[in-house]
N, C-alpha and C positions, 0 to 999 in steps of 0.2 A: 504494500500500500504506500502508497508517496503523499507528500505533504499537499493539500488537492484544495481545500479552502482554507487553511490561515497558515502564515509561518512565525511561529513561536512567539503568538505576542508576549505584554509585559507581563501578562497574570500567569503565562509559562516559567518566567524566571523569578517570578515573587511564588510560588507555589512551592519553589524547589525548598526553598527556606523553611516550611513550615513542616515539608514529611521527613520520613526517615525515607533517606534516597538509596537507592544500591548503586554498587561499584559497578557504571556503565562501562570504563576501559575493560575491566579484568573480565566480563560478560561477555563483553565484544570481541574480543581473542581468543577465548574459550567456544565460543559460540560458533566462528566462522572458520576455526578448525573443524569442526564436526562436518562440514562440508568439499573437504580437501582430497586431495584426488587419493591421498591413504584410509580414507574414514566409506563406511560402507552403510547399508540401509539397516544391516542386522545389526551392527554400533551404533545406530540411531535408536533401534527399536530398545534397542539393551539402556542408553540412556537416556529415555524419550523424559520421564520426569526433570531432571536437569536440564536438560535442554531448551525443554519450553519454558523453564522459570529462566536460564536465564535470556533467551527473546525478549520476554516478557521485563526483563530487568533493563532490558536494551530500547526498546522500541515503547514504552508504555505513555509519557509525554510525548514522543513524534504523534503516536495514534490520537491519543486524544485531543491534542491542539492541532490536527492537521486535518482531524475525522469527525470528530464531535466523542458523545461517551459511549457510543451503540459500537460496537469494533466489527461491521460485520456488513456484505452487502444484499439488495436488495432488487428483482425484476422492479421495472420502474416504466408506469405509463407514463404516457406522451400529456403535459401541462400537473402534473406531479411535480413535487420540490423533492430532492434527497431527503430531506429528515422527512417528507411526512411516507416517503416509499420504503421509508426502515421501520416506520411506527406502523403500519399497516402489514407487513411483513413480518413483526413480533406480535401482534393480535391474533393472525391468522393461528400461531400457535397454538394463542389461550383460548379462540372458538373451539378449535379441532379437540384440545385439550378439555375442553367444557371449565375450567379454571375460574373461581370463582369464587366470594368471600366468603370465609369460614376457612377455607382450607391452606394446607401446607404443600408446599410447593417447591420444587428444589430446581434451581437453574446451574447446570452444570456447567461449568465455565463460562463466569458469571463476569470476567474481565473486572470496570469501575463499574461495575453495575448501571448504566446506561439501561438497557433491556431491561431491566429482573427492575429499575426504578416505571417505567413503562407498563410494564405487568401490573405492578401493582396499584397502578393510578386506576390501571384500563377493567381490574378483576377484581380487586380487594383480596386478595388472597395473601397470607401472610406467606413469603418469600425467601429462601435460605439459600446465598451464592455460597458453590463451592468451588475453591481457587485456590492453588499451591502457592500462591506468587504474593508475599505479606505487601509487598508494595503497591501492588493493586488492591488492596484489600480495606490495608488505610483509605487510600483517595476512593477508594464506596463508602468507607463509613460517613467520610466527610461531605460527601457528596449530600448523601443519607441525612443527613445531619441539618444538610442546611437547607432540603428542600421541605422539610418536616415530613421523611417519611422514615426515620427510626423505627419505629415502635411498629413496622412490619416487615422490619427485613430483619438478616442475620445473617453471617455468613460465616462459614467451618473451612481452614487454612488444611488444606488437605488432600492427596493426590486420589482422584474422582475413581482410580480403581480400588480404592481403599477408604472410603467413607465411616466414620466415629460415628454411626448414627443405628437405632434398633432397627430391625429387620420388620417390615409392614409400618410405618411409621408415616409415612408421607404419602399424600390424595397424589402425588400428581407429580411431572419432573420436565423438565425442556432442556434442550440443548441447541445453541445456534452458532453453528461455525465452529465448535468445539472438540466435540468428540475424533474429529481429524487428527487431534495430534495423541490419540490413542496407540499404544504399540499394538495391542491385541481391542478390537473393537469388541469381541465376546465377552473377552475377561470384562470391559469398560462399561458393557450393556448387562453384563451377569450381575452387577452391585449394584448397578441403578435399577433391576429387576429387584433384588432383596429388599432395597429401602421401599417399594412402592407397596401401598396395600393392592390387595386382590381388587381387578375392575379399575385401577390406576392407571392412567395414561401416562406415557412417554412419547412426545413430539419432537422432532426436531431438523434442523437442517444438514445440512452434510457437504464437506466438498467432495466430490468425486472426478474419476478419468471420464469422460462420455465414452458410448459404442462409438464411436468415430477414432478413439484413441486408439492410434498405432505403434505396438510397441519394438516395431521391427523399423519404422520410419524416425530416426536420427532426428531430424528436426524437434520433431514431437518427444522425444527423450531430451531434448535439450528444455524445453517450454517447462517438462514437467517437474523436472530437477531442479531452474529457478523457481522456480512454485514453490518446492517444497523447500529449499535452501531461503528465500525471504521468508518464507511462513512456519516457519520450524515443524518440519511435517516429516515424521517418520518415513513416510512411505503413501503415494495418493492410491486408492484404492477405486474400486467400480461400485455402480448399483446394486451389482448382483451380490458381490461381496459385505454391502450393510446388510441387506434384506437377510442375507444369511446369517451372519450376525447378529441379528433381533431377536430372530426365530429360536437359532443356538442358544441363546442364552432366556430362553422361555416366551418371550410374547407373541402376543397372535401380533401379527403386521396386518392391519385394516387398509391403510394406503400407503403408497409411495410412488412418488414420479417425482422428474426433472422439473423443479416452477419457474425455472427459466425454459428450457423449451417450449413447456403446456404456453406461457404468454409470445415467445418466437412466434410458436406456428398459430398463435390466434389473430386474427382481424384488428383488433385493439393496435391506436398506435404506442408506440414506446420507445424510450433509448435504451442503449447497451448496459447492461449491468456493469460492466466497467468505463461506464460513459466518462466517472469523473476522475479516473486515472490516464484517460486518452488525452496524447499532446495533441497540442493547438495553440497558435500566435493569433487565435481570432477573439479570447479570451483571457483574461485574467488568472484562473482555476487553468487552463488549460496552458497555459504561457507556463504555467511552472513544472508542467511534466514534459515541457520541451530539453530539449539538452543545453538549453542557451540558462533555462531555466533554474534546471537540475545545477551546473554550474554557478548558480547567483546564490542558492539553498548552501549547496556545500562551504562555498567560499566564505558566505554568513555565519555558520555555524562553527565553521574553522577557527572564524576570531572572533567569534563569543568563546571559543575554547580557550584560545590565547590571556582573552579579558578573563578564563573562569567564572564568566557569567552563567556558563553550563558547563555540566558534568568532563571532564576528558572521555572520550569515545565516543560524544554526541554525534559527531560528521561521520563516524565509519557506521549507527546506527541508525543513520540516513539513509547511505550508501546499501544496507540492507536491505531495506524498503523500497530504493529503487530496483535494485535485480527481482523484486516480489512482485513489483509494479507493471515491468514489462512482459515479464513471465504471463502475469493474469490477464491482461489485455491483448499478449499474442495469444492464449491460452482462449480466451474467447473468444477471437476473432478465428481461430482454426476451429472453432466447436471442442476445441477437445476435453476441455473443460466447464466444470460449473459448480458454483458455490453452493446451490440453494436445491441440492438432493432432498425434498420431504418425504418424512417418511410419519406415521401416525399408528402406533405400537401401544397394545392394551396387556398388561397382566392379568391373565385370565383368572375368572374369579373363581371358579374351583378350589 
């Protein structure tokens, strides 16, 4: 994801001062080893944990001052704004979910809570993000805090294959754009099956390879490898491979398809799901994912490093973001990918 609407106002670098920050450099060198011509899929899989926390330690102010708090994209009709094609893309959730006040709800990589704050304006349902990454965690609470919706969230510091929580415990669970950075989706889908009561839904979205993906065609292993090298992603997987995954680990699968395609091949006009990562000198938003642009981003963040107005490793944390950026936008413009896999998963009530 690239920096696409704002670049790092002031409340970016008055914010640093108030959390406990992580060490961006040490993150950033650790991190972009994991993706070097000695490191493999099955050393990803093996440190998938670590790995996303430290992304996550790397990229988490790029995302949210460049993205808003939703970390996640969304099919987008034609006279639609971004933010309201992410809030309508997080609802579709909690209909499909039936989600709704009184109940407990666990949003599985829950990021600053963006979403899971969204849910619970749109549901009333009292809300639990679960998230390995303490640094995101603060910036929900605070978040939480100040829009006065404490006193329906909470969230548990903890890796989603391995959840502190009793067994039938919770009405209900989402996951949007998360469960991607699962090593074993079974294992990931097998806890989130324990914590649900019986007749508990599990919605969510998925990135996946499309049937279009070839994985004998070189190109296309290049797209996919950026993808997963900006988005700390084990390994991209197929449709067929979640659906399987659901099932394996106990739910009935009631639906699932591509919600990007189903709106592609509809009538409805629309833009591209990575409409706002596409370079353009016709626009402001689009002038910064130019190379003239990218350049302007890096050179800035360079000497904010220099000043220590931000972290050391801000600019190679950028640089991240852009290989994830082109990746997603050739990535979709080949079809071969798509963020927004739904699938809609019931724990049978027996």
């Amino acid at each position: 994801m690239t920096i696409a609407r704002e670049t790092l106002p002031l409340n970016f670098l008055r914010s640093r001062s108030t959390d406990q920050n992580p060490d961006v450099a040490k993150a950033s060198s650790t991190y972009v080893h994991r993706f070097s011509e000695s490191s493999s899929v099955a050393d990803r899989r093996r440190d998938a944990t670590s790995m996303v926390n430290e992304y996550y330690d790397i990229v988490t102010d790029l995302y949210e001052y460049g993205w808003g708090q939703a970390f996640h994209f969304a099919p987008r009709y034609a006279g639609e704004t971004f933010f309201e094609s992410l809030s309508r893309h997080e609802h579709t959730l909690a209909l499909r979910g039936g989600f709704k006040a009184g109940m407990k709800i666990l949003d599985i990589g829950c990021g600053v809570g963006g979403p899971l704050r969204n849910m619970v304006r749109f549901t009333g349902s009292h809300i639990t993000g679960i998230n390995n990454n303490a640094y995101q965690i603060g910036r929900a609470k605070r978040h939480d805090e100040r829009v006065g919706l404490a006193h329906l969230t909470s969230y548990l510091q903890c890796d989603f294959n391995h959840m502190p929580v009793p067994d039938a415990s919770y009405d209900g669970a989402y996951a949007i754009e998360a469960t991607c950075h699962a090593a074993d989706k079974t294992r990931c889908f097998s806890e989130i099956f324990r914590t649900l009561k019986p007749g508990g839904f599990f919605c969510g979205y998925e990135w996946i390879v499309t049937d279009k993906y070839d994985d004998t065609n070189a190109e296309h292993r290049r797209v996919k490898h950026e993808i997963e090298k900006g988005d700390a992603l084990p390994n991209l997987e197929n449709a067929a491979h979640v659906v399987s995954a659901l099932k394996a680990a106990g739910f009935e699968v009631l639906d699932a398809y591509d919600a990007i395609a189903r709106m592609e091949n509809s009538p409805a006009k629309q833009l591209p799901w990575y409409h706002p990562l596409t370079a353009s000198y016709a626009s402001l938003d689009g002038f910064k994912a130019t190379p003239i642009g990218r350049w302007c981003t890096s050179t800035m963040l360079g000497v904010l490093e220099l000043l220590r107005l931000t972290p050391k490793g801000t600019r190679e944390a950028a640089h991240v973001l852009e290989v994830a950026a082109v990746g997603l936008v050739e990535g979709g413009k080949l079809q071969i990918f798509s963020p927004s896999f739904l699938f809609v998963a019931r724990k049978p009530v027996a």
